[in-house]
C-alpha positions in Angstrom: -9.3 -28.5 26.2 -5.7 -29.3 25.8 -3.6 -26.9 23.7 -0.2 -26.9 22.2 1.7 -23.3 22.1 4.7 -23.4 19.6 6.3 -20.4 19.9 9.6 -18.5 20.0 12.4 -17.9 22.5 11.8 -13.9 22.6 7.6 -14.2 22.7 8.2 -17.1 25.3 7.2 -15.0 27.9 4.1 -13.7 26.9 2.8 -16.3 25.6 3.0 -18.2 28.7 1.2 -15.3 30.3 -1.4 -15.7 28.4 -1.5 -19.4 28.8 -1.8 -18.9 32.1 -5.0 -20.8 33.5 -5.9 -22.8 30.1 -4.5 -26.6 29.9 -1.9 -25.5 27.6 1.7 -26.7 27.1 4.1 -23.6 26.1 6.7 -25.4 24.1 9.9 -23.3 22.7 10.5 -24.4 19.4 13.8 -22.0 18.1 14.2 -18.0 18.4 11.8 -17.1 16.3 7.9 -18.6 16.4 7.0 -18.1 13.1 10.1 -20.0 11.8 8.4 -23.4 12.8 8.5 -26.1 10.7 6.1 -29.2 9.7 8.3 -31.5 10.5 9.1 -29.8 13.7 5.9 -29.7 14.9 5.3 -33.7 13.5 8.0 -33.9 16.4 6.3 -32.3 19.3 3.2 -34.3 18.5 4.4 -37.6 18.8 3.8 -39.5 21.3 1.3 -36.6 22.8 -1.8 -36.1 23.2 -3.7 -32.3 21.8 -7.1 -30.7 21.1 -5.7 -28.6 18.7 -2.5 -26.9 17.8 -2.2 -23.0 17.7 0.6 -21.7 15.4 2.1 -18.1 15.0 -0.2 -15.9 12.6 2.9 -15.0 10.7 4.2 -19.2 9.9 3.9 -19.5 6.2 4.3 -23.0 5.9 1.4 -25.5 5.6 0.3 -28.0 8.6 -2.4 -29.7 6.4 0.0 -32.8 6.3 0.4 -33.1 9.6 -3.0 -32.6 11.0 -4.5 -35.7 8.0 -1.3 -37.4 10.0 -2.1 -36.5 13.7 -5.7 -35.9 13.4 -5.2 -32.9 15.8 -6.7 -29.6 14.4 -4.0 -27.1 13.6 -5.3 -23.6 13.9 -3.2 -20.0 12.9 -3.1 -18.1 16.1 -2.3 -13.7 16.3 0.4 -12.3 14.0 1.6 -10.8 17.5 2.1 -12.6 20.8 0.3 -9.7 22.6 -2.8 -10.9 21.1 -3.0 -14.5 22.0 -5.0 -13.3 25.4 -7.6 -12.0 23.5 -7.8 -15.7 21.7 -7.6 -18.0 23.9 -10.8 -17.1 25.8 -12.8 -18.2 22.4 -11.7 -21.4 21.6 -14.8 -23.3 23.7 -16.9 -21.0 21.2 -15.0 -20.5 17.7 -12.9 -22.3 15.7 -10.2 -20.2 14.4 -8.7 -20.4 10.7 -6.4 -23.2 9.1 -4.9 -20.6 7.1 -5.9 -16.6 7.6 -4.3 -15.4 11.4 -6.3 -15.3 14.7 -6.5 -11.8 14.6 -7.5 -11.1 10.7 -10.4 -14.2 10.7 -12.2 -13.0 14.2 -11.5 -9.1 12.8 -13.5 -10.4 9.5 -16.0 -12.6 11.5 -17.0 -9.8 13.5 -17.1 -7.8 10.8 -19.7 -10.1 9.1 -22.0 -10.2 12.3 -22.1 -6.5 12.3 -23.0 -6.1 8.6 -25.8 -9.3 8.8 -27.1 -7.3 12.2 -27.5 -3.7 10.2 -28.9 -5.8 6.9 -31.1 -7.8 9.7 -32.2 -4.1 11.4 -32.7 -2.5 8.4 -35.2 -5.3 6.4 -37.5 -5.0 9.7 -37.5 -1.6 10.3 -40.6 0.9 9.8 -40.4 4.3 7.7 -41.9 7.1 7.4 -42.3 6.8 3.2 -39.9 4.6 0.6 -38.3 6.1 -2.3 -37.6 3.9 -4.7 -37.1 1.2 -2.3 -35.0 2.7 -0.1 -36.4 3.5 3.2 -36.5 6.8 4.9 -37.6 7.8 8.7 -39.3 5.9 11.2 -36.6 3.4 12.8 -34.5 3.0 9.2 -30.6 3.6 9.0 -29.9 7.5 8.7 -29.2 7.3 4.6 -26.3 8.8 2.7 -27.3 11.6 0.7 -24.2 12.7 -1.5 -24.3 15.5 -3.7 -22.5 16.2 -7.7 -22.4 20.2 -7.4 -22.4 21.1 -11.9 -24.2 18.0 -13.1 -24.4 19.5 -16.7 -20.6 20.4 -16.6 -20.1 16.2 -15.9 -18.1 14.6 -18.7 -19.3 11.2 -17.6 -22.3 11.7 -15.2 -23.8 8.2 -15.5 -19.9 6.5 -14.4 -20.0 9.0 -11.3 -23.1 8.3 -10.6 -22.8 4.8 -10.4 -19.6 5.5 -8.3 -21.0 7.3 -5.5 -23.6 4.4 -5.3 -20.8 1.7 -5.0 -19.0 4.0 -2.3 -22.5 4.0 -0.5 -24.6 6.6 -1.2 -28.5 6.0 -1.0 -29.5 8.8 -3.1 -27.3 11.1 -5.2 -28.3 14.6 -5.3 -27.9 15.9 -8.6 -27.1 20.4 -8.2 -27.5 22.5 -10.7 -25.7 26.0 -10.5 -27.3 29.4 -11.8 -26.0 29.1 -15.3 -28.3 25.8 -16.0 -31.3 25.9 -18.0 -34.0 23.7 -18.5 -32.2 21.9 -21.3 -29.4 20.6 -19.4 -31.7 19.3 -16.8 -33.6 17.3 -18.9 -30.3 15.7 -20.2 -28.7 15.0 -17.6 -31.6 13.2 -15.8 -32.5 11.5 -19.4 -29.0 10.3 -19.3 -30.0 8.6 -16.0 -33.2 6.6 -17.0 -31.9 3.6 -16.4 -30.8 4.4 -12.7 -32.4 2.4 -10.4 -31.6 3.8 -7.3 -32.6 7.9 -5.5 -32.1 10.8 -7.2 -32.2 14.3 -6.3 -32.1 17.4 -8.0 -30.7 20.5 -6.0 -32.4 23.8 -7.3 -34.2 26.7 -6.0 -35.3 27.8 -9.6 -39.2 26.5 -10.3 -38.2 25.8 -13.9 -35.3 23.6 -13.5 -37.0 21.9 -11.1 -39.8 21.3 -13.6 -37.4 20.0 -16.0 -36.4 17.1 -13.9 -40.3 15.9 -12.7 -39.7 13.5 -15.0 -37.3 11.4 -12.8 -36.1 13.1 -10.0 -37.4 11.3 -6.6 -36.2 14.0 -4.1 -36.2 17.8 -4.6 -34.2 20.0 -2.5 -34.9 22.7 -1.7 -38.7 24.2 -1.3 -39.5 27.2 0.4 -41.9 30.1 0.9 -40.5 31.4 -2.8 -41.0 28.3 -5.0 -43.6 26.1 -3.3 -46.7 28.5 -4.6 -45.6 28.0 -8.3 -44.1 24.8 -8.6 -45.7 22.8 -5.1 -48.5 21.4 -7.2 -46.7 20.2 -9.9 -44.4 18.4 -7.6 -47.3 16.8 -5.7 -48.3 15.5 -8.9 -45.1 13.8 -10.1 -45.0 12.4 -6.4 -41.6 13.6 -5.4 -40.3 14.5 -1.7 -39.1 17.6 -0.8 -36.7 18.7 1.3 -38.1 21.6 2.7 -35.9 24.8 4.2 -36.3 27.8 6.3 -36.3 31.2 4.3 -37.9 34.6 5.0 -40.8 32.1 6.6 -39.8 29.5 9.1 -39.6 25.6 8.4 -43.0 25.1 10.3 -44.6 27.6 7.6 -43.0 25.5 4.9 -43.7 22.4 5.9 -47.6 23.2 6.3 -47.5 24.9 2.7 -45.7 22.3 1.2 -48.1 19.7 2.6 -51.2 22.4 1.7 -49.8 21.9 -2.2 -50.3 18.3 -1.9 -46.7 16.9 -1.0 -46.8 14.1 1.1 -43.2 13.1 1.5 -41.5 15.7 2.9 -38.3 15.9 4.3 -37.4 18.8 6.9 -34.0 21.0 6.7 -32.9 23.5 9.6 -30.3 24.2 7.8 -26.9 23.3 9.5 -24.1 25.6 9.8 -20.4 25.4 9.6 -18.4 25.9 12.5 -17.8 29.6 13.2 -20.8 30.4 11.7 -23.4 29.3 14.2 -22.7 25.4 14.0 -23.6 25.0 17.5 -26.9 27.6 17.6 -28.2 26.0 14.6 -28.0 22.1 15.9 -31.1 24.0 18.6 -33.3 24.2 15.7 -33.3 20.5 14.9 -36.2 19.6 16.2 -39.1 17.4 15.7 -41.5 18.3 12.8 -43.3 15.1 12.1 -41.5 14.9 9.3 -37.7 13.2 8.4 -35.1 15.3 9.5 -32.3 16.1 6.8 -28.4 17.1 8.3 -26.1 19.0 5.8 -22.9 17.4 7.1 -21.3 17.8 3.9 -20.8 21.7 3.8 -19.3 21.7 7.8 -16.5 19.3 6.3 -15.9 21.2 3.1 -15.3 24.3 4.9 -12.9 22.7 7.8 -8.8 22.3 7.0 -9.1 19.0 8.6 -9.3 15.1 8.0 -12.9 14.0 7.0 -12.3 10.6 8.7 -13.0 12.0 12.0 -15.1 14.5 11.3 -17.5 12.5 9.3 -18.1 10.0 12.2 -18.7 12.7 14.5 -21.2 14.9 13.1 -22.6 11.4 12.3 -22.8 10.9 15.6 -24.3 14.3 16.2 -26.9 13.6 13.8 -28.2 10.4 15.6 -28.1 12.0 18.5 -30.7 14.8 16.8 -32.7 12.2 14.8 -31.7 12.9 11.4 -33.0 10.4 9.0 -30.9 11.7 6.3 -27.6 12.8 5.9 -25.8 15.0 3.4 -22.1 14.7 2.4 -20.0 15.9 -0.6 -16.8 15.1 -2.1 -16.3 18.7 -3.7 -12.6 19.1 -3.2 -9.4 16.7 -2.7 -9.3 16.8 1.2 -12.9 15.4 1.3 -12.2 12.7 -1.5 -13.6 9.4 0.4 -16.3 11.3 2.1 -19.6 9.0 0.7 -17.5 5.7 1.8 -16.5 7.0 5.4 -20.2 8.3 5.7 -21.6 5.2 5.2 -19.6 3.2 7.6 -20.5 6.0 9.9 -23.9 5.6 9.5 -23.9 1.7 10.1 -21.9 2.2 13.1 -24.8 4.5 14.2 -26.8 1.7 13.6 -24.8 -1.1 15.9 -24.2 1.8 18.5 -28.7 1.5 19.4 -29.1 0.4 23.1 -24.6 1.2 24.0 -23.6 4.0 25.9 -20.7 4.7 23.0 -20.1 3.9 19.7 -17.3 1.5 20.6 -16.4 -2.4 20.2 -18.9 -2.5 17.4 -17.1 -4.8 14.8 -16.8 -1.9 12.2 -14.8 1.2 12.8 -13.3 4.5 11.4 -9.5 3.9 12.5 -7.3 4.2 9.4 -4.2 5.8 10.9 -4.4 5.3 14.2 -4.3 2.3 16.0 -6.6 1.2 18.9 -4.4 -0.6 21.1 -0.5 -0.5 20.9 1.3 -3.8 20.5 3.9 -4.6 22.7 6.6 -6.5 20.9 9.5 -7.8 23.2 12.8 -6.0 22.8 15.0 -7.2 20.2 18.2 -9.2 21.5 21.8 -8.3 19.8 25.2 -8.5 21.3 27.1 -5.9 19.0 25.6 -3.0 16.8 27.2 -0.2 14.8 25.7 2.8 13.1 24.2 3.0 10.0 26.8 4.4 7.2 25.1 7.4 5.0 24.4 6.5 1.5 26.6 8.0 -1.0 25.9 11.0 -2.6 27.0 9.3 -6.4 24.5 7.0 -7.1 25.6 3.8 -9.4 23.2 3.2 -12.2 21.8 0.1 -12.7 22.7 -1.3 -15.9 19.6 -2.8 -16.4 17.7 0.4 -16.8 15.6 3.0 -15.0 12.1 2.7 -13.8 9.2 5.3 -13.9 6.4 4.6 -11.3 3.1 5.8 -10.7 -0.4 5.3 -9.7 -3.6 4.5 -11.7 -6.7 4.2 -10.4 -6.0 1.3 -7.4 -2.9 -0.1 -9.7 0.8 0.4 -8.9 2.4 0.7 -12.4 6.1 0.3 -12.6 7.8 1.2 -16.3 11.2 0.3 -17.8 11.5 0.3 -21.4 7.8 1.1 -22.6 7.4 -1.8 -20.5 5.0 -1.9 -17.4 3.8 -3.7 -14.7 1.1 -3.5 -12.7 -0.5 -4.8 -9.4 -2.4 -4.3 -6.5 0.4 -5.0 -4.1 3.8 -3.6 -3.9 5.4 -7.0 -3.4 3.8 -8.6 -6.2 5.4 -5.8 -8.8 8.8 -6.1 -7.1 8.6 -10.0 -7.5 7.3 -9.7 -11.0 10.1 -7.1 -11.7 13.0 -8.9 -10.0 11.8 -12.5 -11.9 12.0 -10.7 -15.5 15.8 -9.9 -14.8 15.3 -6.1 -15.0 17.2 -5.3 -11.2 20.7 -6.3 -11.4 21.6 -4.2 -8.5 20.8 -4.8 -5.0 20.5 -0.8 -3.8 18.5 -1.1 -6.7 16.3 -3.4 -5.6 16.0 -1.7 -2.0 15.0 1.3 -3.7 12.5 -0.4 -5.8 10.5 -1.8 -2.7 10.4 1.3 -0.7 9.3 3.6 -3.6 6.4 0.5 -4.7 5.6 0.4 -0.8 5.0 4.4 -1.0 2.6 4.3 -4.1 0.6 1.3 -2.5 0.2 3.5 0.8 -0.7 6.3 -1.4 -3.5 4.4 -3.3 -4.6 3.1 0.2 -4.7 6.6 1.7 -6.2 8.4 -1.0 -2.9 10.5 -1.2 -1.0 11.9 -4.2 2.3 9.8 -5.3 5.6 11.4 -6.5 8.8 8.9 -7.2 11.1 10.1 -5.3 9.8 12.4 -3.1 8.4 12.2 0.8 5.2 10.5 1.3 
């Protein structure tokens, strides 16, 4: 395969590098690679024969003219130079993108694979017992079981409900504190009817968990206290139960629970937090016949540190002890995301059968942190000065004052009972800038690093204040 390289004076070098070995002609094309033009590559094609073309990811400017002209394919490489090694290799087996970079199509492609391969796993695999269509046990993906602590104190409990679903919960677990009574049971799972997927009800007390027989799937949690008077009744309704150690042992629950009639039952051996015994109580998860339930959620809640992290380890611990279900909670602020990075976690469980590692999967849990460094070549001046401090006094623009904030995934920016909204930072600054409302250019400046700061706060699940540090 013959390939054309445009590229720029300062990424000269490593793309040639990278070239090195393919029948590829590296072909300067001004100081900056991305700067190419149609008409400039028209130029380089004439008179020359190519298999294809492979631009700079970050070119803007359309090829399609040229390729219905040349009849050579003209593909978008990397954004970065550094990555065109990793390309190249795949051309005899992918076609890249016309119009979305190298790096962002294969990212997506791969992404795709690894979702049709868990999908794929997960329609063939063999449970131990299906709720409501959703498999538990056996060889099935560990499901996300994530918890609304109050349900009767929810303004909206059907809207959060369906929330937690979209953000990937299997089953929502529905707790109700000491100051419930049957009533606000019954409400709350009436409000739920029409809820097609899991629900749980979290309660200890026989006669709330009577109150939501009606449509609770899952009940947590039975033991030597509550299975005598309310076992029976549960058997009947056919719910699961998650069954826990108490003053008896999780064996002696397990075998009164199934003496009451329960046949899907769902073992607990109670995880700890750290400093409390985390480590001593991951020896007691250990094979019951039964589905083994984690309590993730409550180790994370009660650790002053990023969930990210610590949700794909402990779902990694969880494999590792053969949990079918795990538990997670987004209680407080610094846990806010939990149910989404939980699920990912578990699908990467999933793609990480049969590796040493959960690693190179296609999906991943890196939000901050990046897994390989890019290299950029060094940037080439011949005179520099310092940067003068910005004064003090600030000038006004005439124009008027804006007031931005954050709603929901929306970046809102107000002047004049006037607002704008958007996804993206650079689409409110355009849409500000092309109504005449910025007459200054400091103005302007400002305008695009404060926009830029609330769309990284809606991205990170941070709070926003204008103005302030992010």
């Amino acid at each position: 395969m013959r390939i054309l390289l445009p590229t720029g004076a300062s990424t000269e070098p490593q793309v040639k590098r990278a070239a090195a070995g393919y029948d590829a002609d590296v072909v300067v094309t001004g100081e900056i690679a991305s700067f190419l033009t149609p008409h400039a590559l028209r130029m380089l094609l004439k008179g020359k024969t190519y298999d294809c073309v492979i631009i700079s990811g970050m070119c803007t400017a359309s090829f399609e003219q040229v390729e219905r002209e040349t009849g050579v394919p003209i593909f978008r490489g990397p954004r970065h130079a550094a990555d065109l090694e990793l390309v190249l290799p795949l051309l005899e087996t992918t076609e890249l993108s016309r119009s979305i970079p190298a790096d962002d199509f294969l990212a997506a492609r791969k992404v795709e694979q690894a979702l049709h391969r868990i999908h794929e796993q997960e329609k063939n695999a063999v449970p131990d017992f299906i709720i409501r269509g959703v498999k538990i046990g056996g060889d099935s993906r560990m499901k996300v079981l994530a918890e609304i602590m109050d349900a009767h104190k929810c303004g909206d409990i059907r809207r959060l409900v369906h929330q937690y679903l979209v953000s990937g919960a299997d089953i929502v677990d529905l707790g109700f504190g000491f100051d419930a009574v049957p009533e606000d049971v019954s409400r709350v799972f009436s409000l739920l009817s029409e809820t097609d997927a899991p629900l749980a009800v979290d309660t200890q007390d026989p006669s709330l968990i009577r109150a939501a027989l009606g449509r609770a799937d899952i009940i947590l949690s039975l033991q030597e206290t509550n299975i005598p008077v309310i076992g029976k009744e549960i058997a009947k309704a056919g719910a699961a139960a998650v069954v826990v150690p108490g003053n008896s042992s999780l064996v002696k629950n397990i075998s009164l629970a199934k003496k009451a009639g329960i046949r899907c039952i769902i073992s607990d051996p109670l995880l700890q937090p750290v400093g409390s015994g985390f480590v001593s109580s991951l020896g007691r998860f250990k094979k019951t016949g039964c589905p083994l339930f984690f309590g993730a959620g409550n180790v994370v809640e009660l650790f002053d540190a990023d969930s990210i992290g610590m949700n794909a380890l402990l779902s990694g611990i969880a494999a590792e002890a053969g949990a079918s279900v795990i538990f997670t909670s987004e209680h407080s602020d610094k846990t806010q995301g939990s149910i989404r990075e939980m699920r990912r976690a578990t699908e990467m469980m999933v793609l990480a059968q049969g590796r040493p590692y959960p690693k190179d999967l296609g999906l991943d849990l890196l939000v901050l942190k990046e897994k390989r460094r890019r290299r950029e070549p060094p940037l080439d001046f011949i005179t520099s000065r310092p940067a003068r401090p910005m004064p003090d006094q600030i000038t006004y623009d005439p124009k008027g004052n804006f007031r931005i904030g954050i709603e929901g995934d929306q970046i809102v920016a107000v002047i004049h009972k006037k607002a704008v909204r958007g996804r993206r930072w650079q689409d409110v600054l355009y849409s500000i800038i092309s109504q005449g409302d910025v007459s200054l250019l400091d103005h302007a400046g400002y305008l695009g690093r404060e926009l830029f700061k609330a769309e990284l706060a809606i991205r990170y699940g941070r709070s926003f204040e204008q103005d302030g540090e992010f």
